[in-house]
Structures are given as structure tokens and as C-alpha cells.
SEMI-352779 format. One record per residue (C-alpha): residue in one letter; x, y, z. Coordinates in nm, 4 decimals, always signed. Example, Ala and Ser with C-alpha at 12.3 -4.5 7.8 and 13.67 -1.06 7.14 Angstrom:
<sites>
SITE  residuo         u         v         w
SITE        A   +1.2300   -0.4500   +0.7800
SITE        S   +1.3670   -0.1060   +0.7140
</sites>
This chain:
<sites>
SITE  residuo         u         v         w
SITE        X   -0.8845   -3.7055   +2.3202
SITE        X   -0.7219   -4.0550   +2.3533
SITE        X   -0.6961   -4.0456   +2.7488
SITE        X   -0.3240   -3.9095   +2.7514
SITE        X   -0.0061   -4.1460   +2.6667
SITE        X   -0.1577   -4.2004   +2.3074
SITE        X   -0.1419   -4.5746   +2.2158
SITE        X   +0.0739   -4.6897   +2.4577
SITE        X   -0.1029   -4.5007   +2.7414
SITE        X   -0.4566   -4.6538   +2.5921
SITE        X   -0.3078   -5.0039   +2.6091
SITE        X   -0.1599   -4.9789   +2.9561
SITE        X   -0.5637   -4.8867   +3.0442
SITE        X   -0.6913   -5.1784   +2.8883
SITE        X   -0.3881   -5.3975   +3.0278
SITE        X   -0.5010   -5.3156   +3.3502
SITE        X   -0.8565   -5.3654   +3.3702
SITE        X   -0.7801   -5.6890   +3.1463
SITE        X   -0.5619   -5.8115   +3.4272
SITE        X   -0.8274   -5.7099   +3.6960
SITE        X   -1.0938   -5.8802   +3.4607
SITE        X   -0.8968   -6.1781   +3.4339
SITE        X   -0.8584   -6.2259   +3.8637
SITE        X   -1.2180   -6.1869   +3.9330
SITE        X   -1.3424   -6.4907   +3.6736
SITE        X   -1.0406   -6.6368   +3.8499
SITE        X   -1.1972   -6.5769   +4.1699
SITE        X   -1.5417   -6.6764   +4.0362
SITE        X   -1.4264   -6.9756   +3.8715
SITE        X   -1.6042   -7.3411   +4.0237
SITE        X   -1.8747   -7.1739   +4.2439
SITE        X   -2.1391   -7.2173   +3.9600
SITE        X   -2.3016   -6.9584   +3.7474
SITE        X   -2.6546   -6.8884   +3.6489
SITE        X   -2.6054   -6.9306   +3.2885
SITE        X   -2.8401   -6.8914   +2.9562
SITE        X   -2.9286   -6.9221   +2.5654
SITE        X   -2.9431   -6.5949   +2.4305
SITE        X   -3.2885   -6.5600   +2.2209
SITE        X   -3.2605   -6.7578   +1.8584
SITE        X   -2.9575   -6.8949   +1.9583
SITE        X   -2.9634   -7.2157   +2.1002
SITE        X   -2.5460   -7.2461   +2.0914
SITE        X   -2.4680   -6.9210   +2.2519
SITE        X   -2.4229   -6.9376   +2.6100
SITE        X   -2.4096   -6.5994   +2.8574
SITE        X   -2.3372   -6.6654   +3.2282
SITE        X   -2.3919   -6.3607   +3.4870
SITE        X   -2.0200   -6.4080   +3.4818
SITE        X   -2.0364   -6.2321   +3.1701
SITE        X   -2.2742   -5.9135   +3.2572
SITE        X   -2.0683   -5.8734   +3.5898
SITE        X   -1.7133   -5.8876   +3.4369
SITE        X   -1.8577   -5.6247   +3.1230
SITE        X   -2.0043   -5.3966   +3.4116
SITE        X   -1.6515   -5.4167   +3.5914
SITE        X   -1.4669   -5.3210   +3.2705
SITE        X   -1.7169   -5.0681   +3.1593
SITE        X   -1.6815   -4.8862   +3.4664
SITE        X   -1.2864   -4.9033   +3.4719
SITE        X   -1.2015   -4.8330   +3.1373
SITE        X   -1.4672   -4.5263   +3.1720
SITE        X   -1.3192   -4.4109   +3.4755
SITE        X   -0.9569   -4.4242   +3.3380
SITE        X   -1.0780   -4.2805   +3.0416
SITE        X   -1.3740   -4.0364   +3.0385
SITE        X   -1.6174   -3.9670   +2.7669
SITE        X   -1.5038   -4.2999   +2.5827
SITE        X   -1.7580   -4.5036   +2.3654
SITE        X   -1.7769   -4.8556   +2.5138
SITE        X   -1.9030   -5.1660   +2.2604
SITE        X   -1.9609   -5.4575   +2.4688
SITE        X   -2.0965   -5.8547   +2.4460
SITE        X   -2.3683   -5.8264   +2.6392
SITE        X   -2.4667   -5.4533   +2.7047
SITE        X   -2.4100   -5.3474   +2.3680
SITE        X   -2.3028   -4.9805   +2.2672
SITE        X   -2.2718   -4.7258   +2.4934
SITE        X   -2.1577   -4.3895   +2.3139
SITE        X   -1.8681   -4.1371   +2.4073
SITE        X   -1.7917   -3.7910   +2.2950
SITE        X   -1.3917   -3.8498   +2.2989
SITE        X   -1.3009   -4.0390   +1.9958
SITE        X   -1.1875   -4.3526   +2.2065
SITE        X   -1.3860   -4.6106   +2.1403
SITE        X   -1.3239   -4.9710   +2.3483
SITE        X   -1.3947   -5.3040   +2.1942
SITE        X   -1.4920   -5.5350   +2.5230
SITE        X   -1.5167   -5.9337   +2.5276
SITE        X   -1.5815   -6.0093   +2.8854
SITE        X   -1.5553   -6.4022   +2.9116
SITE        X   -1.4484   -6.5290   +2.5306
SITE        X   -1.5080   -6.8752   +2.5690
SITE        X   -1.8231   -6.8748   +2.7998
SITE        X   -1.9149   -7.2515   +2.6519
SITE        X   -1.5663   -7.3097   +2.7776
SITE        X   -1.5804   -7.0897   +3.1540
SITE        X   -1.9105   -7.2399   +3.2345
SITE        X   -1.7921   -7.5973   +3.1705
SITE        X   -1.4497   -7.5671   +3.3522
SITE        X   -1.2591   -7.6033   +3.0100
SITE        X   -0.9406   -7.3443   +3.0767
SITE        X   -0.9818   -7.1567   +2.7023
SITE        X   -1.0952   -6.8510   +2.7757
SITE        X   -0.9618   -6.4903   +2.7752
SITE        X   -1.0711   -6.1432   +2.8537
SITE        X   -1.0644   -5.9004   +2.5494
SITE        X   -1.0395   -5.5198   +2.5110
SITE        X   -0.9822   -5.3381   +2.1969
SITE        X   -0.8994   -4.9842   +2.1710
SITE        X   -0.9877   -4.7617   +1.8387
SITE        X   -0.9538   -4.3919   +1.7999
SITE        X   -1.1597   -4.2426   +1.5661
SITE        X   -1.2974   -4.5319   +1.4479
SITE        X   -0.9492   -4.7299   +1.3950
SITE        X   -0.8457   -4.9889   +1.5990
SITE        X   -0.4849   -4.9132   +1.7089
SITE        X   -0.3868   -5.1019   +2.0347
SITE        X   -0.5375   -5.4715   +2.1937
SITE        X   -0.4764   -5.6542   +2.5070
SITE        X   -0.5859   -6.0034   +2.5514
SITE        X   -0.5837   -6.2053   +2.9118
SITE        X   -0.5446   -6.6191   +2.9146
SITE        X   -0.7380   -6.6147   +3.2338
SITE        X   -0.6438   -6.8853   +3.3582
SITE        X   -0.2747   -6.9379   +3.2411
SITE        X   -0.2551   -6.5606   +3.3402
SITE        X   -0.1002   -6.4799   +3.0297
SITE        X   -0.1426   -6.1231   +2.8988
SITE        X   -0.0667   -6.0584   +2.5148
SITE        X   -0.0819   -5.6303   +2.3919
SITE        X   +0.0564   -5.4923   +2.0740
SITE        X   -0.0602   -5.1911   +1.8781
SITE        X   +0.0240   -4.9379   +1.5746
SITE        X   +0.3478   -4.8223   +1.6720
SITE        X   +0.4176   -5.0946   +1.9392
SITE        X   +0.5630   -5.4581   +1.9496
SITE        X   +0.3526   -5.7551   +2.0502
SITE        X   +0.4595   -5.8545   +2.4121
SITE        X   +0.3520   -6.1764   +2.5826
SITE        X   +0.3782   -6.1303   +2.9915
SITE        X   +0.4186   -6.2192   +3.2263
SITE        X   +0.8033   -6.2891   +3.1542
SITE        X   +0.7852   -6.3409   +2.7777
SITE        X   +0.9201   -6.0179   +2.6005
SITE        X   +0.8067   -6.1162   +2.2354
SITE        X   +0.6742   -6.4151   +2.0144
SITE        X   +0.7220   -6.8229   +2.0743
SITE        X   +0.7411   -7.0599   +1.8049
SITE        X   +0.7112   -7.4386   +1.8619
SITE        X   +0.8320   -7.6811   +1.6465
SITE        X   +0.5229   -7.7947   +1.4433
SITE        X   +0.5903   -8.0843   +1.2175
SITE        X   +0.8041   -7.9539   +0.9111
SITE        X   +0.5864   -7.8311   +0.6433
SITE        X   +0.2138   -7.8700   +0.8065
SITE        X   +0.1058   -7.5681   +0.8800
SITE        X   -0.1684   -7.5050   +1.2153
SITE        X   -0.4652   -7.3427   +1.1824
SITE        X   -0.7039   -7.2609   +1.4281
SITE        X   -1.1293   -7.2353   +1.3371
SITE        X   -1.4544   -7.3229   +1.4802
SITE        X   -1.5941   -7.3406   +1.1233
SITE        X   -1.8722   -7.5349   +1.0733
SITE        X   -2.0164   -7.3190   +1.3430
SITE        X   -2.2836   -7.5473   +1.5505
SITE        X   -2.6124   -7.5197   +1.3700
SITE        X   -2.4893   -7.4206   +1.0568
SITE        X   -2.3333   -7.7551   +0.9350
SITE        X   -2.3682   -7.7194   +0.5532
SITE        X   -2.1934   -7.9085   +0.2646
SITE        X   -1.9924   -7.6646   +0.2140
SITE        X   -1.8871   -7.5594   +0.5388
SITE        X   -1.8300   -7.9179   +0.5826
SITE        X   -1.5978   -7.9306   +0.2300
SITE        X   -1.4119   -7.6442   +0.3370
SITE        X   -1.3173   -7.8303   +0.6736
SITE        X   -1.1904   -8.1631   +0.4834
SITE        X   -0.9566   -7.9192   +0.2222
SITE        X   -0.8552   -7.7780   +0.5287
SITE        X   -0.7713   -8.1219   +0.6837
SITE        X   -0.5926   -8.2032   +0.3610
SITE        X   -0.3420   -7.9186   +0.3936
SITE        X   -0.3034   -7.8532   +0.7712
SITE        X   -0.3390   -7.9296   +1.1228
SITE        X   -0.6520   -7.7994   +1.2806
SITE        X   -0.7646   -7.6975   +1.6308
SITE        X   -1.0981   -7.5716   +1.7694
SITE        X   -1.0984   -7.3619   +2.0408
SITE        X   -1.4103   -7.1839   +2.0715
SITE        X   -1.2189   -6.8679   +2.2157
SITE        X   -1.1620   -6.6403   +1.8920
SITE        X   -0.9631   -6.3537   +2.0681
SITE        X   -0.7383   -6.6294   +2.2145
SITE        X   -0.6904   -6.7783   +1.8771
SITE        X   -0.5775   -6.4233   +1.7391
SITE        X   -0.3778   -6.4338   +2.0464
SITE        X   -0.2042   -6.7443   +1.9780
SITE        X   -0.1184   -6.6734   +1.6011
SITE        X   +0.0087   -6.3330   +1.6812
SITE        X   +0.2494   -6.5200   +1.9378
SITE        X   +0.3870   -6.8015   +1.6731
SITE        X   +0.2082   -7.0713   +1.8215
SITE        X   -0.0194   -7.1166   +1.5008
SITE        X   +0.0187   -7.0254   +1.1725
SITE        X   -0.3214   -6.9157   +1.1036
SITE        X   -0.7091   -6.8610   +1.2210
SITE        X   -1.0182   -6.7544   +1.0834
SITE        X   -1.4169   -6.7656   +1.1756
SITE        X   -1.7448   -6.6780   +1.1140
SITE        X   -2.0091   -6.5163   +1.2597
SITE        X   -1.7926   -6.3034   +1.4542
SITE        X   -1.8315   -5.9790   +1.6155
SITE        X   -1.5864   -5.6625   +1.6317
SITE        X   -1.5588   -5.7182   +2.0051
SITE        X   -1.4129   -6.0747   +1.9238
SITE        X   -1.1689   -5.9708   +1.6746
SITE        X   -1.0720   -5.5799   +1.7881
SITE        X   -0.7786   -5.6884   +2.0149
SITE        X   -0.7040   -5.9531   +1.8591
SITE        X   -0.6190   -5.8152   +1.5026
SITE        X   -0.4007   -5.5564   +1.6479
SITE        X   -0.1767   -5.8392   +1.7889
SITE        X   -0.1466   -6.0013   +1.4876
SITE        X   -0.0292   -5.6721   +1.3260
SITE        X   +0.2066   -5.5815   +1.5904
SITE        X   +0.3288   -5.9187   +1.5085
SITE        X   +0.4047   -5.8310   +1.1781
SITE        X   +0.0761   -6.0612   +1.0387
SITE        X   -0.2000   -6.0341   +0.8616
SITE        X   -0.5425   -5.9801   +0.9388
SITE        X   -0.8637   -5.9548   +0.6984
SITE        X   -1.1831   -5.8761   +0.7130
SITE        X   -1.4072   -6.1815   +0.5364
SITE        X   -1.8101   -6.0274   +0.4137
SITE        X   -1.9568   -5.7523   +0.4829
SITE        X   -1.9952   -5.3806   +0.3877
SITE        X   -1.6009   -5.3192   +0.2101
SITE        X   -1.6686   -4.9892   +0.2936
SITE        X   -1.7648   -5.0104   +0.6892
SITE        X   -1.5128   -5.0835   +0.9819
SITE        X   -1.3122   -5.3859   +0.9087
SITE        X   -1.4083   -5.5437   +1.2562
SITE        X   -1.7502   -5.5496   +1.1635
SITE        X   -1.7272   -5.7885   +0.9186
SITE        X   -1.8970   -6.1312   +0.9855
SITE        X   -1.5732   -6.3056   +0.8991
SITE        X   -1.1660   -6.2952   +0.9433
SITE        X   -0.8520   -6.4616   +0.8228
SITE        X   -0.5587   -6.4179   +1.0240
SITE        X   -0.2259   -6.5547   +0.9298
SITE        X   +0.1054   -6.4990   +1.0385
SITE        X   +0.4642   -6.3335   +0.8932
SITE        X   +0.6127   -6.5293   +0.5832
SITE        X   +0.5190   -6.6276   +0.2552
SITE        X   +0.4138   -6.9316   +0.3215
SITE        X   +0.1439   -6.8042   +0.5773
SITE        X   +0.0566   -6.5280   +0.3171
SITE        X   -0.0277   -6.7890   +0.0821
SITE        X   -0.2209   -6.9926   +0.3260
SITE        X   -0.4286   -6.7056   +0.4117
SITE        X   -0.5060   -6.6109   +0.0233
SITE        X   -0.6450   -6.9741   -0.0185
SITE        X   -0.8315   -6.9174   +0.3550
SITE        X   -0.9804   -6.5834   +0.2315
SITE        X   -1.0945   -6.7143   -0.0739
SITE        X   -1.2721   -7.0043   +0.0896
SITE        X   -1.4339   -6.8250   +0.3688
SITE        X   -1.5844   -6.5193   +0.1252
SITE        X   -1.7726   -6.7926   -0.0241
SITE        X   -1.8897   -6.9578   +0.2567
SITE        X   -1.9420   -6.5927   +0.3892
SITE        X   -2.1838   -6.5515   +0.1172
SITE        X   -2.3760   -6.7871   +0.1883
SITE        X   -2.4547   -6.8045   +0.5547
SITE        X   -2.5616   -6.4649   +0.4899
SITE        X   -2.7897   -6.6287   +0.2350
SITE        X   -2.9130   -6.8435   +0.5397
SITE        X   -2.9349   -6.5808   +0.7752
SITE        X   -3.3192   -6.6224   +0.7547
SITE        X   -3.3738   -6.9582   +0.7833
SITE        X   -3.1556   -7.0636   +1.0651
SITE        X   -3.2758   -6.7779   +1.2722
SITE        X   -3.6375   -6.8535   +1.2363
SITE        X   -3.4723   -7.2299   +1.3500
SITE        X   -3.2722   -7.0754   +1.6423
SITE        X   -2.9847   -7.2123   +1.5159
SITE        X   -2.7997   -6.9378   +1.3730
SITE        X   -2.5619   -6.6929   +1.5180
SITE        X   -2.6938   -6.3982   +1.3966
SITE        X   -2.4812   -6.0099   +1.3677
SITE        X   -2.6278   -5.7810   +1.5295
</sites>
């Protein structure tokens, strides 16, 4: 039912074909790339980078694990009759790949029975590899056995968001970024799995989007639990998967990151709200990002 090994056999599938993932965008990397808007959405880039690396991982992670339900980017769901269900992010970051910025990662999630229990995410081009799941610790390879902190400035606290997402610069969302200027650091990276990545490793003390898909947060969110942090779903049905949500907040260990992410929570719900209330209009614009 979950492939054999339970969690930790699931995560040493998606570690591999992560790894594999990671070497061929390597490999691809600087020879150009035939790369697109996707339909009403004028800031979304995909690359054949992207449809190539999903087919690769599609194929692996079904071979390794038969029957398995496969949500992807770009080829969207493809069902299974095992209970394993994987989470795939091919390129996160393809603004970033197709412009030779190195922020991007390869993502797979793992859920059984419709809960996500184990994530691996690849820095493709640092060739950094970060898994953690229920029951596991978070490990950062290829040396690194567990977390890094760096010495912020005493006090400030980082936080990483791309809110205001391009094309949906509103008052509010523009508010919400000067409070958040007022109380902490702030870097955009435009790579959300990476960003989970990167608070689940110590490096920031926080993150939290919009617009988001479960294939941008599955792998993610389990790091940041292995890690001991805090992950939560932002909009949405409360009843349905918590990666489907439109939104996250992901903070850290410690109270002072717990109180950070109330404040982030309660800030994003609202703006949550209403670019939901938008939806409409900024579709019919192409500006939007619209969920699936």
C-alpha cells in the first residue's frame, strides 16, 4: 500500500528521483528553453523544461511505486488505486530557471491516504537536498545532518513572501507588506517549496504566500514539521486537505516565531478573503493566478 519501507522507504523514492530531477535541469540549464504564459495568466511562466522534468518524475516515482496517484504542475492529476498519492513541482522557480537566476528547486510530496507524511526538496543548483517526514528528522545533504541557523540581527525576525503577487497589487496587499517591513526583514524568492525549505532549515524564521497550490506546499510543510515548526493552511474549504488551501503561514520552533505566525495568519486570511473576492475580475484581466 505505501510502496514498502513506510515513510522512510516513500521518502528515499522521492529523494531519488528528486536528485535525478535536479541533474537533468542541471544538465539543461543555459541551452535555452521554449518557454510560455499559461492561459489568463500573464505572470506564470512554463518552459518545456517543466513538462519534460514532470514526465521524468511521473514515470520514476510510478515505476518505484506502482498504482500511485500522481498530482503534478503541468499534467495535472493522474489517479492511483494504492493510497500513495505524490505531490510533484517540477521546476519551482521557472521565472527564476528560465532567466538563469539560481532559486529554484525540484519538489515531491508524498501523502498516504490523503495525508501528507514525508517531503523532499532539491536546491538544484546548490545541490542541496532537504527530506523530513511524520516520524523522521529534517536532514539537509549533502553533508549537513540537521538544521543551520545564521546569525540574523538580534531581535528582527526574516520572513520570506512573494505577497503582493504580480497583478494583484491591492491596498491591502500593499499595507500588509509595509506592517511587514515594520516588524521584519523580508525576502522574495519566487520559489515557495524552497522557502519552506529554508525555514524548516533555520535560515528564516518564517514564510507564507498566496495563490499557492498543494504541489508547492506538500513537501515543503512536512519539512517544516519534521523541524519541529509550524505550518497552516490560510482560505479555503476548513474541511478539505490542508494543502489545498490558496494560502500558508509557515513559521519556525519558539515562541517568538509562534507569535509571528499568529499575526501572519491573521493578516493573510484577510487578504485571503479577498483575492478570492477578485478571483473574477483579474482573471477576465489575465492577471490573476487562479486555483485550479
Amino acid at each position: 500500500m505505501d510502496g514498502g519501507g513506510g515513510t522512510a522507504g516513500l521518502l528515499a523514492v522521492a529523494e531519488r528521483c528528486c536528485r535525478e530531477a535536479a541533474r537533468l535541469l542541471r544538465a539543461r540549464a543555459g541551452r535555452g528553453t521554449d518557454v510560455r504564459t499559461k492561459p489568463g495568466r500573464r505572470f506564470d511562466q512554463v518552459s518545456a523544461a517543466d513538462t519534460a522534468i514532470e514526465d521524468f518524475l511521473t514515470g520514476a516515482l510510478l515505476a518505484a511505486v506502482p498504482g500511485s496517484a500522481v498530482v503534478g504542475e503541468e499534467r495535472g492529476i493522474r489517479p492511483g488505486t494504492s493510497g500513495v498519492t505524490w505531490y510533484v513541482d517540477p521546476v519551482d522557480g521557472t521565472g527564476n530557471y528560465v532567466r538563469g537566476v539560481p532559486l529554484v528547486c525540484v519538489s515531491v510530496g508524498v501523502a498516504v491516504h490523503g495525508r501528507v507524511v514525508a517531503g523532499c526538496v532539491v536546491d538544484v543548483f546548490r545541490d542541496e537536498c532537504f527530506t523530513g517526514g511524520e516520524g523522521l528528522p529534517l536532514r539537509v545533504g549533502p553533508a549537513e545532518p540537521g538544521p543551520r541557523r545564521g546569525a540574523g540581527a538580534a531581535g528582527v525576525p526574516l520572513v520570506l513572501t512573494d505577497v503582493p503577487l504580480p497583478g494583484r497589487v491591492g491596498r491591502a496587499a500593499m499595507d500588509f507588506l509595509g506592517e511587514l517591513l515594520e516588524r521584519a526583514e523580508v525576502r522574495r524568492l519566487y520559489c515557495t517549496a524552497l522557502s519552506l525549505a529554508w525555514v524548516a532549515a533555520g535560515r528564516a524564521d518564517a514564510a507564507c504566500n498566496l495563490g499557492i497550490h498543494p504541489w508547492d506546499t506538500a513537501a515543503g510543510a512536512a519539512l517544516v514539521r519534521a523541524a519541529g515548526g509550524r505550518w497552516t493552511p490560510v482560505g479555503g474549504d476548513p474541511a478539505g486537505p490542508p494543502e489545498h488551501a490558496p494560502g500558508f503561514v509557515a513559521a519556525g520552533p519558539g515562541a517568538d516565531a509562534k507569535a509571528l505566525g499568529d499575526w501572519l495568519c491573521e493578516r493573510l486570511t484577510a487578504l485571503a478573503a479577498e483575492d478570492l473576492a477578485g478571483d473574477a475580475a483579474g482573471d477576465a484581466a489575465g492577471d490573476g493566478a487562479p486555483l485550479p
